[in-house]
Structures are given as structure tokens and as C-alpha cells.
ZAMARGU-4260 file (C-alpha; in steps of 0.2 Angstrom, whole numbers, plus 5000, padded with zeros to 4 digits):
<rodrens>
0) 5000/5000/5000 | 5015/5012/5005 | 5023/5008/4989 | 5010/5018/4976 | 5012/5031/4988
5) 5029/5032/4987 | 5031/5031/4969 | 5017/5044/4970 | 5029/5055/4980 | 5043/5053/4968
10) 5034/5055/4950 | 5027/5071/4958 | 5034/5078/4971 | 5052/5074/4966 | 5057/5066/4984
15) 5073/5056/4987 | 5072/5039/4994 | 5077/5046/5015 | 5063/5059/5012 | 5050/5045/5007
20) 5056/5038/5023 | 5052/5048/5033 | 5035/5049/5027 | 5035/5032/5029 | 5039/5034/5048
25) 5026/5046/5050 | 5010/5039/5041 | 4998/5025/5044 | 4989/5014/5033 | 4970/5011/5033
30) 4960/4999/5024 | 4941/5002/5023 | 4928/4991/5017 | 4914/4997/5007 | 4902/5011/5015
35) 4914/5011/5032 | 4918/5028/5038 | 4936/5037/5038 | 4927/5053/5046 | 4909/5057/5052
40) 4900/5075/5054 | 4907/5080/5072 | 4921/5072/5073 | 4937/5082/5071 | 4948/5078/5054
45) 4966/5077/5061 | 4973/5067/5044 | 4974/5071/5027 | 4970/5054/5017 | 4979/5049/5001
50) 4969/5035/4992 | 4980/5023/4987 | 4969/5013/4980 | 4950/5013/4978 | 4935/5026/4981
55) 4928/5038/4991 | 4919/5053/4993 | 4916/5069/5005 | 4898/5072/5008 | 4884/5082/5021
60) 4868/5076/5025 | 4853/5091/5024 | 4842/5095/5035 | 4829/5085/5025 | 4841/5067/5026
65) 4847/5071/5009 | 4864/5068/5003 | 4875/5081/4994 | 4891/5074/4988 | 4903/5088/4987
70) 4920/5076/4981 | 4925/5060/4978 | 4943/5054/4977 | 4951/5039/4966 | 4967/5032/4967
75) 4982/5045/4970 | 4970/5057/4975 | 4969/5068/4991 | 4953/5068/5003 | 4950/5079/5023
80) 4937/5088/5029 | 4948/5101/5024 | 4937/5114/5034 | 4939/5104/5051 | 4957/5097/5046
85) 4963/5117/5044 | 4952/5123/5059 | 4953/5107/5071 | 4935/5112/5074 | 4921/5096/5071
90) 4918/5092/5055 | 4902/5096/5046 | 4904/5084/5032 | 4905/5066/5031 | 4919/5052/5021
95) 4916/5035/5017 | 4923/5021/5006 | 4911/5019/4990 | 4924/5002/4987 | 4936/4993/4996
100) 4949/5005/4999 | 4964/5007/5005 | 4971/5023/5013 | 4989/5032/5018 | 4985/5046/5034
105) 4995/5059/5036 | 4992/5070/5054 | 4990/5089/5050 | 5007/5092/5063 | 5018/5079/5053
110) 5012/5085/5036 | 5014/5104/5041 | 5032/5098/5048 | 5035/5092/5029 | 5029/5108/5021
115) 5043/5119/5033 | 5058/5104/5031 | 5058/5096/5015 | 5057/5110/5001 | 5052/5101/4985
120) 5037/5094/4995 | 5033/5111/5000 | 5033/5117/4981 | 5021/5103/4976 | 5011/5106/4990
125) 5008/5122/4985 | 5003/5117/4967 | 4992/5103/4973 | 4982/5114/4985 | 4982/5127/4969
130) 4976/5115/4958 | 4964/5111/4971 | 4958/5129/4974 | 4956/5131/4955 | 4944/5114/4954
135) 4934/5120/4966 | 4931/5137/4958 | 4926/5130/4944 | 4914/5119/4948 | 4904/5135/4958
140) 4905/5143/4942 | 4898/5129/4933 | 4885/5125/4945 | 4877/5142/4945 | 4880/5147/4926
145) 4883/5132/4917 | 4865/5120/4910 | 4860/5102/4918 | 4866/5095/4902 | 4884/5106/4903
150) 4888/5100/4918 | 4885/5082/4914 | 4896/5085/4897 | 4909/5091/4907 | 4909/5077/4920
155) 4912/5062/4910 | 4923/5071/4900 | 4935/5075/4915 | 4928/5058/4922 | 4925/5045/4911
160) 4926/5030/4920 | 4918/5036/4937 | 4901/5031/4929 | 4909/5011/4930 | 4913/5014/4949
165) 4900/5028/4954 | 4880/5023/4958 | 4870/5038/4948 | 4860/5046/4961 | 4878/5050/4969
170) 4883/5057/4953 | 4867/5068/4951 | 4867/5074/4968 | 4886/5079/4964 | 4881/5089/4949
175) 4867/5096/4960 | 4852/5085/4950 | 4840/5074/4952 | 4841/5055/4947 | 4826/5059/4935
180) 4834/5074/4927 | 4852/5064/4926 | 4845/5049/4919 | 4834/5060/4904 | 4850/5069/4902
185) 4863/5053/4899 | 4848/5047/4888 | 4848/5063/4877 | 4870/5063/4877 | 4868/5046/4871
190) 4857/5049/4858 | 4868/5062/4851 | 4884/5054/4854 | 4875/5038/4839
</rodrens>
């Protein structure tokens, strides 16, 4: 499980083989079966979760019981509470495993410790959380000017195969739809895609 991170770590951090130890001293693995928990709404997010292999997603349940998925992450992907990670208030959103998953946790201290010692860590840190802030503007632009059917279009273009590994209503309610609406549009894209 360490392994994919570490060759993570070199690919795109550019980290020498000590450095990558000492992540190695500092993190824990974690497997999760399918619709266990990493986080729950109260409790506090000390760890930011890379997922080494499988699928999850960051969600909050709304006052009515409904579910509105705000992220998922796949393999070599990043996923918190970042609001209660950055804080170290309780979190308002929940994380769970959509597969079997397995996970590499990183406590806020230890990964801040990173950020000050080991410079080109630091640098891609910088671009990941960019990249990061970026995403996330975007899809707040998307979802209040962009059409239902845009936002599809632009979903399974960015991610094509999350429609093998993702149930629909989970997509809709990321795109901010209902399954009824999601399923007319995927009918229509289909259509024209003949």
C-alpha cells in the first residue's frame, strides 16, 4: 500500500528515497471496506487521506436526510474535511469508502512539519492545493451558470470512468440533480453521441 504512495511521492513531488522515509515513519495505513467511515460529521479531521487505491467521497447530510456529495477521490488522490482538518473544529461533512479502499493518513502536525523541512514537498504542496483551489472554483461557476446537460458533458469528460465505479444518484446529487433529470439527460447525450 506504501509503495503507490511512494512512487506517488517521487513521480510528483520529486522526493529522494530518505525523504519518502520519513513519510514512511510518519503515516499509517488504513483499509476500509465498502460504506465504512474514515470521518463522520462531528468528529474532528486530524489526517489528510491519500487514496491509494479505491473510492471515496466527501459528503453532508441536509436538514431534509438528503445527501450532497461535494467530492469523491480515486486512486492517487487527496481527501479531509479540509474545513475541520485546517480549523481542528468538528467536522460538518462526512467520508466514506464507495469500494474497498485502502488509505495512507497523514496527521496535519507531521504534514505541516513536511511543508517547513523538506522544500520540494513544499513546492508541490503548493501546486496541489492550487490546483485544488482552481477545481473547486470552477465547479461553483459551473454550477450556477453552466446548463444540467453542461455539467454532465463536462463530468464524464474530465471523468470518464467514474460512471463504472460511481452509483447515479451519487453522481446527480454531485452535479446538483435529480436522478430523473440525470437519467433524461445521459439518455439525450447518448442519443447524440450515435
Amino acid at each position: 500500500m506504501f509503495e503507490n504512495f511512494a512512487q506517488y511521492l517521487k513521480k510528483n513531488a520529486s522526493l529522494t528515497d530518505n525523504e519518502i522515509e520519513q513519510f514512511r515513519a510518519k503515516t499509517i495505513t488504513k483499509k476500509l471496506r465498502k460504506r465504512q467511515y474514515l470521518l463522520q460529521e462531528g468528529d474532528i479531521s486530524h489526517y489528510n487521506s491519500f487514496v491509494s487505491k479505491g473510492c471515496m467521497r466527501l459528503y453532508r447530510v441536509g436538514d431534509n436526510g438528503a445527501e450532497h456529495i461535494l467530492r469523491f477521490a480515486v486512486e492517487n488522490w487527496w481527501i479531509a474535511d479540509y474545513e475541520s482538518y485546517n480549523s481542528g473544529e468538528p467536522a460538518k461533512n462526512n467520508v466514506d469508502a464507495l469500494e474497498d479502499s485502502e488509505l495512507i493518513l497523514i496527521r496535519k502536525s507531521d504534514l505541516d512539519d513536511f511543508v517547513k523541512t523538506i522544500p520540494n514537498f513544499q513546492r508541490f504542496k503548493e501546486r496541489l492545493d492550487a490546483r485544488s483551489y482552481d477545481a473547486s472554483q470552477n465547479r461553483i461557476l459551473s454550477n450556477i451558470s453552466d446548463t444540467a446537460e453542461k455539467r454532465y458533458e463536462n463530468f464524464i469528460k474530465k471523468y470518464p470512468d467514474f460512471f463504472n465505479r460511481v452509483p447515479l444518484h451519487m453522481i446527480a446529487s454531485y452535479l446538483g440533480l435529480t436522478r430523473e433529470t440525470l437519467s433524461r439527460i445521459r439518455s439525450n447525450y447518448a442519443k447524440q453521441e450515435k
